[in-house]
DODO-809666 format. One line per field, with one value per atom (N, C-alpha, C): atom name; x, y, z. Coordinates in pm, whole numbers. Example, Ala and Ser with C-alpha at 12.3 -4.5 7.8 and 13.67 -1.06 7.14 Angstrom:
// residues 2
name (N | CA | C | N | CA | C) $
X (1319 | 1230 | 1320 | 1285 | 1367 | 1290) $
Y (-569 | -450 | -330 | -225 | -106 | 3) $
Z (780 | 780 | 780 | 708 | 714 | 787) $
// end
This chain:
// residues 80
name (N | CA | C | N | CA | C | N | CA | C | N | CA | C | N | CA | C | N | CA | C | N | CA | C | N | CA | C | N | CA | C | N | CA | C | N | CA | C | N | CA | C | N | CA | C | N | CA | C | N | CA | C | N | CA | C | N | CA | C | N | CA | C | N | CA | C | N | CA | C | N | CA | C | N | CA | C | N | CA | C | N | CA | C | N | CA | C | N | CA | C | N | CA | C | N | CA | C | N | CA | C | N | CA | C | N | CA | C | N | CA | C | N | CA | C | N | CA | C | N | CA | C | N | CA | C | N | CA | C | N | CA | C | N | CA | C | N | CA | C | N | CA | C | N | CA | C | N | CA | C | N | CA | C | N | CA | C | N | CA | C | N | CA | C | N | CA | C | N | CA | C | N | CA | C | N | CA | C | N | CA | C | N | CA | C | N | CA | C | N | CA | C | N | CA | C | N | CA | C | N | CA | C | N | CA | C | N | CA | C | N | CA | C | N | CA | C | N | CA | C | N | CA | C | N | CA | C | N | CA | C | N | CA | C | N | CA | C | N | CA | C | N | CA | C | N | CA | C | N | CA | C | N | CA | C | N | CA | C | N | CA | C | N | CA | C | N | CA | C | N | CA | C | N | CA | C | N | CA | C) $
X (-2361 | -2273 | -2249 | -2288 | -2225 | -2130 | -2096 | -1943 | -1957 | -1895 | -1926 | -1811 | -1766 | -1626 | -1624 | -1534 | -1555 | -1435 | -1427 | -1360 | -1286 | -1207 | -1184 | -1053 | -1085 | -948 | -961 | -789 | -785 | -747 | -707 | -661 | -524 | -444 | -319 | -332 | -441 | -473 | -567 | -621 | -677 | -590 | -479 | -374 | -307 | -303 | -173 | -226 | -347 | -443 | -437 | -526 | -613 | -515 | -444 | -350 | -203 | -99 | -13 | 58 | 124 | 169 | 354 | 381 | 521 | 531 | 614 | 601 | 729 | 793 | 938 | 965 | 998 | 1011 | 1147 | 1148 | 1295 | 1308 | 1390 | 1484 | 1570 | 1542 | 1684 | 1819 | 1920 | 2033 | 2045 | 1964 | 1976 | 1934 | 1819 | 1800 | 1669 | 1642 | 1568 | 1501 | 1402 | 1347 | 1248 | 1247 | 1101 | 1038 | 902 | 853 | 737 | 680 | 614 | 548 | 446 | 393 | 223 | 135 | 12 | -111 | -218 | -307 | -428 | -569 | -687 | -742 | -800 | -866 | -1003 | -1059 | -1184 | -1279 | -1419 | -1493 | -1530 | -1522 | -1516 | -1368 | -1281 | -1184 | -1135 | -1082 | -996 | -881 | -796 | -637 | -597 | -636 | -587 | -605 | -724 | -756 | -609 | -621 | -478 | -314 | -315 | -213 | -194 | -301 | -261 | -240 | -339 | -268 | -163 | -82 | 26 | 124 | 119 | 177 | 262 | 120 | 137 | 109 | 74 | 178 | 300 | 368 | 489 | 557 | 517 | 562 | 584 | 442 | 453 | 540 | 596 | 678 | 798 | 851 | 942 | 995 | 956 | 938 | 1034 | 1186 | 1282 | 1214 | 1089 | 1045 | 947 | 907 | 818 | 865 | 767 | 760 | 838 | 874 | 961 | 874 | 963 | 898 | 888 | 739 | 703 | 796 | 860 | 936 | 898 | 799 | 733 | 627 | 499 | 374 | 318 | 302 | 214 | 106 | 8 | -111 | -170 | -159 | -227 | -323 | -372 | -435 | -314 | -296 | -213 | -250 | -257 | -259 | -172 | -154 | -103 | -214) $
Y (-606 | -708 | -681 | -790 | -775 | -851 | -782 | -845 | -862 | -970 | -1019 | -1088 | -996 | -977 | -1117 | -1243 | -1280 | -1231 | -1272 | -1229 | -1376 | -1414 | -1524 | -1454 | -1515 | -1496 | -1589 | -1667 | -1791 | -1746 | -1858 | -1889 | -1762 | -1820 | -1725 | -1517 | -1493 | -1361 | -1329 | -1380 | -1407 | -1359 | -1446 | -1503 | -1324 | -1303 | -1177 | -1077 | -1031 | -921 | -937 | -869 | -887 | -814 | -695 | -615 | -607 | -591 | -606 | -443 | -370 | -262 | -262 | -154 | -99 | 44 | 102 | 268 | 303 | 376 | 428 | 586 | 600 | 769 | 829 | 978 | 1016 | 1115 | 1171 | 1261 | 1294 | 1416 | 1410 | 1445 | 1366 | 1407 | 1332 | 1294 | 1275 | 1079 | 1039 | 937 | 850 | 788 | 683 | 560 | 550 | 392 | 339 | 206 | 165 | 50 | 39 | -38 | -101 | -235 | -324 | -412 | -456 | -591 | -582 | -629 | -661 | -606 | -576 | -470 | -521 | -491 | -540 | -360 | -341 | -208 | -256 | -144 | -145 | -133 | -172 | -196 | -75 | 74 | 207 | 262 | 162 | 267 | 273 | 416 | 393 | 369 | 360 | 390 | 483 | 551 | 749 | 708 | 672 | 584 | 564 | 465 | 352 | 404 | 488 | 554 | 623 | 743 | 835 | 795 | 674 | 576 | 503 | 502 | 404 | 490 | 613 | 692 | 732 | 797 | 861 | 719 | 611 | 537 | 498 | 472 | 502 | 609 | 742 | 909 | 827 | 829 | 796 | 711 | 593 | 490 | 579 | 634 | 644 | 847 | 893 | 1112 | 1151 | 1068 | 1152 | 1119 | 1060 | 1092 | 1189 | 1273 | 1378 | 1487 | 1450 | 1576 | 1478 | 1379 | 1293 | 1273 | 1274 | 1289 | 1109 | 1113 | 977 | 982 | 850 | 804 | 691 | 606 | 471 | 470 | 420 | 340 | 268 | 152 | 74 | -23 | -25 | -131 | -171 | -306 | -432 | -558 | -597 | -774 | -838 | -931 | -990 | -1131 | -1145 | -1281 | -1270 | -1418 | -1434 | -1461) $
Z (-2428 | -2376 | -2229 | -2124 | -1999 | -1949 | -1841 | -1785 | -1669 | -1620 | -1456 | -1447 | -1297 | -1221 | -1096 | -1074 | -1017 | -900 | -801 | -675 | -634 | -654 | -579 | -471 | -374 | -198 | -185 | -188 | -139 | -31 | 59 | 170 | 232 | 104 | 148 | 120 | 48 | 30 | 186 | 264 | 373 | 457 | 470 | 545 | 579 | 446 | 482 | 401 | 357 | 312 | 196 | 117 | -4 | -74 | -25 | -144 | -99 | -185 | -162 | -186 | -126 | -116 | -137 | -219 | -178 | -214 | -108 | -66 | -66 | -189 | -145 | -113 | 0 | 34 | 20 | -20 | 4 | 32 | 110 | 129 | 80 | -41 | -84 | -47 | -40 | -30 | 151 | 225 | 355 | 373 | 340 | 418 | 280 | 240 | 168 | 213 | 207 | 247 | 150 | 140 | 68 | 191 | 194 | 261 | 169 | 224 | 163 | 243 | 193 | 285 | 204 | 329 | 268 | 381 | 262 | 412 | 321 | 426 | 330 | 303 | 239 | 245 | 313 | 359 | 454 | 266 | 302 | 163 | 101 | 186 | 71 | 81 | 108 | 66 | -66 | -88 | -228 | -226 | -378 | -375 | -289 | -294 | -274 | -119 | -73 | 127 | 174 | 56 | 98 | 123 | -8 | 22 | 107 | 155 | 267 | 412 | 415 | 509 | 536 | 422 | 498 | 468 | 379 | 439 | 553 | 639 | 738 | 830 | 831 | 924 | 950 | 803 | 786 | 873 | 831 | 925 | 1035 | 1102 | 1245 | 1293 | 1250 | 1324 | 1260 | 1163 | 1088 | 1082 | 1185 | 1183 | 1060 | 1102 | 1013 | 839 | 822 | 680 | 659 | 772 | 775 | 640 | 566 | 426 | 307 | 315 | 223 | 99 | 4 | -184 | -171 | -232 | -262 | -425 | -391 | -553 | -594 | -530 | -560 | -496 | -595 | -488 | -567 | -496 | -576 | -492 | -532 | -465 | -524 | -556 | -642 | -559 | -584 | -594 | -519 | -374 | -369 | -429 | -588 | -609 | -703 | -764 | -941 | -1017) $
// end
């Protein structure tokens, strides 16, 4: 039995990237954030790509989360 994956990107997955991300960091006892939005991955990246990237872009705009315990991640399909 075979299986064949179709791909559809509309317009609005275009618009504002193919996956949809949310990243919550913490500090315990000091400072918390979650961040979110939408990014495309480059065509070899992986999950694991994705994460360490927005990560440490996060760090960068954000220092006082330097070493912060990931308590959320998620990266999906931005469709329904």
């Amino acid at each position: 039995m075979s299986s064949q994956t179709e791909q559809n990107t509309t317009p609005a997955t275009q618009q504002y990237g193919s996956h949809h991300y949310v990243l919550t960091l913490d500090m315990p006892g000091r400072i918390a954030g979650t961040w979110h939005g939408t990014v495309t991955p480059g065509p070899t990246s992986t999950r694991n790509d994705m994460f360490l990237w927005l990560r440490e872009r996060i760090r960068a705009e954000n220092p006082e989360f330097t070493g912060a315990n990931v308590v959320f991640f998620s990266l999906e399909p931005n469709r329904l």
